[in-house]
C-alpha positions as CSV (number, residue, x, y, z in Angstrom):
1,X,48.5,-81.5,79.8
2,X,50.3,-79.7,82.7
3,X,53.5,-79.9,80.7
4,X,52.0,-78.4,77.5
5,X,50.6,-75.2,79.3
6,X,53.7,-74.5,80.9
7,X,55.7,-74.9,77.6
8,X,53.0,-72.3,75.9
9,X,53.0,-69.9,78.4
10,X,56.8,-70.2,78.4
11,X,57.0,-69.8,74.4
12,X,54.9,-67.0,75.1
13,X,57.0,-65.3,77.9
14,X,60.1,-65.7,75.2
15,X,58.0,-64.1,72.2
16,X,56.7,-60.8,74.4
17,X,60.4,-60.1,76.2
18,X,61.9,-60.2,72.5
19,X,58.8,-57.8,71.1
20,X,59.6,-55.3,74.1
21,X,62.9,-54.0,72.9
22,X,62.1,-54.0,69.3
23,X,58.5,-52.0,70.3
24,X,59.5,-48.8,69.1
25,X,63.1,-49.3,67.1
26,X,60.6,-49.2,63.6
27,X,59.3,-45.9,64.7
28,X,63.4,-44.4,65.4
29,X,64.5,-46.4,62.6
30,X,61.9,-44.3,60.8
31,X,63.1,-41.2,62.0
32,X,67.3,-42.1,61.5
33,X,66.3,-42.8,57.6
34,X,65.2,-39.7,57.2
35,X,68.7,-38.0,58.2
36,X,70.8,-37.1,55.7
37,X,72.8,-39.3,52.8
38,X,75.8,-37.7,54.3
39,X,75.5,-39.2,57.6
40,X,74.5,-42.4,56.2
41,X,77.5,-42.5,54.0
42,X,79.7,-41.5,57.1
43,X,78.5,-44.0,59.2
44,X,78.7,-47.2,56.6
45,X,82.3,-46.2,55.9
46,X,83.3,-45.4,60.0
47,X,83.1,-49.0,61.1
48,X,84.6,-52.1,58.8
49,X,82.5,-55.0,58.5
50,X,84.7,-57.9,60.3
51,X,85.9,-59.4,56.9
52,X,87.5,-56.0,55.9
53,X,89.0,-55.6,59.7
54,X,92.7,-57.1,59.9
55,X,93.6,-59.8,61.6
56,X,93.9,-59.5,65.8
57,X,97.4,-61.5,65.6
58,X,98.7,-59.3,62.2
59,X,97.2,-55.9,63.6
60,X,99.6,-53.8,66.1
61,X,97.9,-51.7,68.8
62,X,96.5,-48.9,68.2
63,X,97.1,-45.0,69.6
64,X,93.8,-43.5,70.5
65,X,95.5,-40.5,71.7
66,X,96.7,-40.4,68.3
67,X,93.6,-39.9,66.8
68,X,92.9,-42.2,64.1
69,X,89.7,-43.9,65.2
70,X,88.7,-47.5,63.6
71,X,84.9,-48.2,64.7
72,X,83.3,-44.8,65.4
73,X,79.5,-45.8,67.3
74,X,79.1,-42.5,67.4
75,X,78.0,-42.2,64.1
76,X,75.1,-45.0,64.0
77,X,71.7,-44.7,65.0
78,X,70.1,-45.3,67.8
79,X,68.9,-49.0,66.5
80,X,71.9,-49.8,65.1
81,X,74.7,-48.7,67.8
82,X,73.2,-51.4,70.3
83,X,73.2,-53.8,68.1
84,X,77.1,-53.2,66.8
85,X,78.4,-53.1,70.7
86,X,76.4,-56.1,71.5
87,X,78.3,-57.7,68.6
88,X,81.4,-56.4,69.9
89,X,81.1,-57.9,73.6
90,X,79.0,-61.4,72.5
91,X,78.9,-62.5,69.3
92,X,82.5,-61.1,67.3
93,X,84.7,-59.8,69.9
94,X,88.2,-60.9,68.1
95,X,87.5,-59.0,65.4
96,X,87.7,-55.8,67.0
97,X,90.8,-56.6,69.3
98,X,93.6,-53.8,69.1
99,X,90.6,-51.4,67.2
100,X,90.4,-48.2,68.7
101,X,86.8,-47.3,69.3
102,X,84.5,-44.5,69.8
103,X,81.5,-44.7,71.9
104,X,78.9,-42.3,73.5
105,X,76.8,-43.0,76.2
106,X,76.1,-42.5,80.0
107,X,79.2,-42.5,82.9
108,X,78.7,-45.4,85.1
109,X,80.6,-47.3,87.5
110,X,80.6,-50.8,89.1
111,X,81.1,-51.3,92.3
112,X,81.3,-54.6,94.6
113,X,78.5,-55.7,97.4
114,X,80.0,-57.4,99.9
115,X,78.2,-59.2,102.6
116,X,75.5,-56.6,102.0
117,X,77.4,-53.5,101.5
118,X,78.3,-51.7,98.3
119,X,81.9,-51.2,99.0
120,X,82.7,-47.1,97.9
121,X,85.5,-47.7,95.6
122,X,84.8,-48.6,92.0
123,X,85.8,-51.9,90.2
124,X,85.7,-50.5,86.7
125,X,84.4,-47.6,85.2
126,X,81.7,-47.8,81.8
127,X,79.7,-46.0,78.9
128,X,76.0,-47.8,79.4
129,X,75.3,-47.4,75.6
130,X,71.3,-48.0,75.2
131,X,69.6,-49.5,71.9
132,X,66.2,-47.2,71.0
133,X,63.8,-48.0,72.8
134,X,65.7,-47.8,76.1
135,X,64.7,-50.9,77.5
136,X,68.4,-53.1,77.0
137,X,71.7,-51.3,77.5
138,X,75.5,-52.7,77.7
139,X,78.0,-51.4,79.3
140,X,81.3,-50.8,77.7
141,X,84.0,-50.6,80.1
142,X,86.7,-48.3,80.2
143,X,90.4,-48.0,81.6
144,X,91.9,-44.4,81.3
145,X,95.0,-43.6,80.0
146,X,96.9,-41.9,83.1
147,X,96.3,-41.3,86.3
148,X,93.5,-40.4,87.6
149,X,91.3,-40.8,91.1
150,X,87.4,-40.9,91.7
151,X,85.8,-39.0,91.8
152,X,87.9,-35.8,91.2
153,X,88.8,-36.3,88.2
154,X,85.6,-38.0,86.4
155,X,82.4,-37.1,85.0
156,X,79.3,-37.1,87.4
157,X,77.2,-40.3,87.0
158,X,74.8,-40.2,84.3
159,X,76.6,-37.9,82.3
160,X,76.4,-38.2,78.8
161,X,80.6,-39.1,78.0
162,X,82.0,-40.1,74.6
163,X,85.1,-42.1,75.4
164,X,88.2,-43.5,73.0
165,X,90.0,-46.2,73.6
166,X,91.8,-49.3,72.6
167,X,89.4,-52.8,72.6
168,X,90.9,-55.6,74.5
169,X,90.1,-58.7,76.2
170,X,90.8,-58.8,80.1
171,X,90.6,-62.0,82.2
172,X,89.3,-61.9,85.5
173,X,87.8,-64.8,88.0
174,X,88.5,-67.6,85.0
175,X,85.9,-65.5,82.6
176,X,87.0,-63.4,79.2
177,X,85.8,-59.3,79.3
178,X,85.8,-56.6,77.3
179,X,87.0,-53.1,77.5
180,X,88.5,-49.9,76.0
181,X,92.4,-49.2,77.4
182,X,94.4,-46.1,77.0
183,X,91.4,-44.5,77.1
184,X,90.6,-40.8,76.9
185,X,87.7,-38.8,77.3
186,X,86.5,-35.6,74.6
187,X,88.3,-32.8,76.4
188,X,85.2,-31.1,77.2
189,X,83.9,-33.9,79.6
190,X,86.5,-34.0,82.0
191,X,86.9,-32.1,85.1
192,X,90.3,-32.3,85.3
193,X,92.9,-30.6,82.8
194,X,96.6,-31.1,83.4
């Protein structure tokens, strides 16, 4: 009896934590569908289902300082841009290898406790991308392209950023990552000019 309470009241637990975040994604979904056909147009042709991507052996790396840009988030909604980075870190990650991605979002940085103390020097720098109804977020980490120190020549946290970079795996402490390399920021969000 015991047993079956506690597996209800689990199952129940499961079912509310999966209605929060999707609580008020019908009510922006609602509002993105009424933008224009332009943008919708723009957005289904910016980023290539995986089928249509090439190959992550065949493919060569791409130049984001070149400009060519192969899975642009910031052209999705607010529902559907958490859901495509999401796919990018967790479910599909090989098919965007070597793609060079767009992304908007807020500055963050990670930085290491140890025994207790947040050590001031940042491990890895990231653009926490949030799905509608602000309640989940992923971080997509970024390395700049150049040199550069913190924090002269970055953002202030919680600045909206929109960063381009190159997707590739990274291994660290036996576990597969995810992050943008040769990255760059839009001009106008950097401190520093050289």
């Amino acid at each position: 009896m015991m047993k079956r309470l506690l597996c209800l009241l689990l199952a129940v637990c499961m079912t509310l934590s999966l209605c929060a975040c999707g609580k008020d994604s019908e009510k922006d979904a609602g509002n993105d569908a009424s933008s224009s056909n332009e943008k919708s147009s723009a957005s289904a042709e910016s980023i290539p289902t995986p089928n249509e991507q090439e190959t992550p052996g065949k493919s060569k790396p791409s130049q984001p300082s070149a400009g060519k840009v192969d899975v642009d988030l910031t052209v999705l909604s607010s529902t559907m841009v958490y859901a495509e980075v999401y796919n990018m870190l967790y479910n599909d990650p090989e098919s965007y290898l070597g793609k060079t991605v767009r992304a908007k979002g807020e500055f963050s940085i990670y930085q290491l406790v140890v025994d207790g103390v947040l050590r001031p020097d940042p491990v890895a720098y990231a653009c926490i991308i949030a799905d509608a109804a602000a309640c989940c977020a992923e971080g997509m980490e970024f390395v700049l392209e150049g040199d550069y120190t913190y924090p002269d020549d970055y953002p202030e946290l919680g600045t909206e950023i929109t960063v381009v970079g190159e997707f590739q795996a990274y291994e660290e402490n036996g576990m597969t990552g995810y992050h943008l390399i040769n990255a760059r920021l839009e001009p106008s969000e950097m401190r520093y000019t050289r």
